[in-house]
N, C-alpha and C positions, 0 to 999 in steps of 0.2 A: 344545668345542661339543657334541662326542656326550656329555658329560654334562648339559650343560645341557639338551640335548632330553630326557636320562631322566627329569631332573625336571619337565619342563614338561608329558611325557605324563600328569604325574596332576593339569592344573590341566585342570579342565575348560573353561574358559575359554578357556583359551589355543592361537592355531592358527597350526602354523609352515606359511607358505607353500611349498611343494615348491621354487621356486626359489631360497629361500633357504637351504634343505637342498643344494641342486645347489653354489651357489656355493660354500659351505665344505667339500663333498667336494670341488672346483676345486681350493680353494687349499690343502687338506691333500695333498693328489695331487700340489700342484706341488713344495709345502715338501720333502715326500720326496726330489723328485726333483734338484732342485738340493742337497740334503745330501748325496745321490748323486754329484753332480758333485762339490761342494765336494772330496768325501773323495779321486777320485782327482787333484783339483788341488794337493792336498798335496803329494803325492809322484808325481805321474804315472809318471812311468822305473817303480817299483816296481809299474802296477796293471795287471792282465793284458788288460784291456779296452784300455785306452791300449797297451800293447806292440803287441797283434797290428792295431791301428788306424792310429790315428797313429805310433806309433812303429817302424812298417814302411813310410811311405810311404818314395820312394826317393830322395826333397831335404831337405834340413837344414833345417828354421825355426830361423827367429828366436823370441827366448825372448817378445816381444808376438805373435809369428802364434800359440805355444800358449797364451797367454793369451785370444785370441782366441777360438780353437776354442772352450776351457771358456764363455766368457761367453756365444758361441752358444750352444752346448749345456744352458749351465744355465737360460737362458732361453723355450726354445724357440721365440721368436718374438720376433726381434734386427736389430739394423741396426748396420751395419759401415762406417765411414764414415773409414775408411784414403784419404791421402792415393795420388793412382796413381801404382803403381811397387812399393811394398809387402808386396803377395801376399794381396790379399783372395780370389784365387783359389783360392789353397792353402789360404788358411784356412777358406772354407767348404768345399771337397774333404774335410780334414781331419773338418770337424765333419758331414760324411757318412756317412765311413768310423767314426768314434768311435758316430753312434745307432745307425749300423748293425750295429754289434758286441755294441750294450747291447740289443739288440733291437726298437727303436722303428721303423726304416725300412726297408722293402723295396723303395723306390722312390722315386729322385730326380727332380723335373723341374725341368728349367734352362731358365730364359725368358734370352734374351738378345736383341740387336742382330742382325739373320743374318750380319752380316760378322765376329762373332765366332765365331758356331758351329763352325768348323773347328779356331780357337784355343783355346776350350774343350775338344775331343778332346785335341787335343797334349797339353794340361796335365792333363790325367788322366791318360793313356797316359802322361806324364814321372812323376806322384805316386805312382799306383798300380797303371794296367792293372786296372784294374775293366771292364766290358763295357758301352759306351756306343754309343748311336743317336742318330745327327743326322734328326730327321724333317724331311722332304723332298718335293718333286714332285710332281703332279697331286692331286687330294682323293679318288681311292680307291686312291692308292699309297699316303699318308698314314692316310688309314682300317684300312688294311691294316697299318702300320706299329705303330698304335694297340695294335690288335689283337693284334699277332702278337709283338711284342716283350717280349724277356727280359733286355733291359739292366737294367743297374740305375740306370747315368745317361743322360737320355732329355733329348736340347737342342730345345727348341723357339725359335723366334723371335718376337719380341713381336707381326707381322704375321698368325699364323695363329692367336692366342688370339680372335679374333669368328668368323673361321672354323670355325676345328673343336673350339668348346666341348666338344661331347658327348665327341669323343674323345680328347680332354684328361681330361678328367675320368673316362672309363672306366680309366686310366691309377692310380686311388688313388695319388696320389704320398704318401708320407710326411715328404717334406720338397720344400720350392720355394723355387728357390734364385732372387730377381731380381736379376739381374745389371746395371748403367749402370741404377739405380730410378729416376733423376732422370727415364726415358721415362715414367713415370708422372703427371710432376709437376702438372698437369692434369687435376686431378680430374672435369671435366666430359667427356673424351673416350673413347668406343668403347670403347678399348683398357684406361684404367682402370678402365671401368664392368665391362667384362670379367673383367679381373684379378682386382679384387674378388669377385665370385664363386665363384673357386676356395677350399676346402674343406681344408684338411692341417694335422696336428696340430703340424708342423714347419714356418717360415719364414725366410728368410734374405735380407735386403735388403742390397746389395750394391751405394755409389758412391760416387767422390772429392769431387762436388759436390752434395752434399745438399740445399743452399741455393743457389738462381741468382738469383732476384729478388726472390721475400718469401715470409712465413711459409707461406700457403697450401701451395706445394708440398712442403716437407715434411710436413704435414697428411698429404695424398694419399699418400705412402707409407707414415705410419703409419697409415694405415686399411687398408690392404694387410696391413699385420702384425696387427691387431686391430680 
């Protein structure tokens, strides 16, 4: 494409749209980066990225949870739609710890169910012991929380995303992780019109029942991702 614009700068005629220039630095920028992946899905065990990532967390996957990770990762913006039971937990933990090592994420945020939230600590605290915050409690202990926090994985529950957009968002997460996406599946509601809103160059949709009654809701989740 950058040569075809060297030529076309000398047709006077001819005028490339800026967004048409945007899209193909897009997809040149991605091509790079999943060649990137590809190369350490080769031989992972061998790539120092994968060592000090994934291949330090402190539980054995399954050779499809590291399959996993890479598909996330090469993707950037993926849906994981592991039967429950499987470890789609560890697998997006994994592909956490993996952008975060390649330099892409300084900040996770994890929407979940709130009667997960405690479950999600354990299973970081069992993978890795990275530094996570469960936000919590009144809207300026929360604000504060926003604020003030140096975790790197930061669990919110899908009930405080209408509430405290702003300070979600002051949060830059670099990847979001939705955890049970199926709450989304209702594209008409609060909470989806919410979600969508959020911003990160990283996402990660995350449920066993992707499909409960017809196409529509799957729809609403990939609009979540794109």
């Amino acid at each position: 494409f950058e040569k075809l614009l060297g030529r076309l700068k000398g047709v006077a005629a001819v005028d490339v749209d800026p967004g048409v220039t945007e899209i193909f630095r897009r997809e040149d920028e991605e091509s790079h980066w999943r060649r990137r992946v590809e190369t350490i899905g080769r031989k992972p065990e061998q790539d120092a990225a994968w060592r000090r990532s994934v291949g330090s967390m402190k539980v054995k996957l399954h050779p499809y949870q590291k399959e996993g990770i890479l598909f996330a990762v090469a993707k950037r913006r993926a849906f994981l739609g592991d039967d429950m039971g499987l470890g789609k937990t560890m697998q997006a933990i994994g592909a956490a710890l993996l952008l975060k090592e390649l330099g892409q994420v300084r900040r996770v945020l994890v929407i979940c169910p709130a009667s997960l939230k405690s479950q999600w600590r354990a299973e970081i605290e069992r993978a890795c012991g990275a530094p996570t915050e469960i936000v919590s409690g009144g809207a300026r202990e929360r604000a504060e929380q926003y604020r003030t926090t140096r975790a790197f994985f930061v669990l919110i529950n899908y009930e405080l995303l209408h509430r405290d957009l702003e300070g979600i968002r002051s949060l830059k997460p670099g990847l979001i992780i939705l955890d049970e996406a199926q709450r989304i599946k209702n594209w008409q509601t609060k909470t989806s019109r919410t979600l969508k809103r959020l911003e990160s160059p990283f996402k990660l949709a995350l449920t066993g029942t992707p499909l409960e009654n017809r196409l529509a809701e799957l729809q609403s989740v990939a609009e979540f991702l794109d």
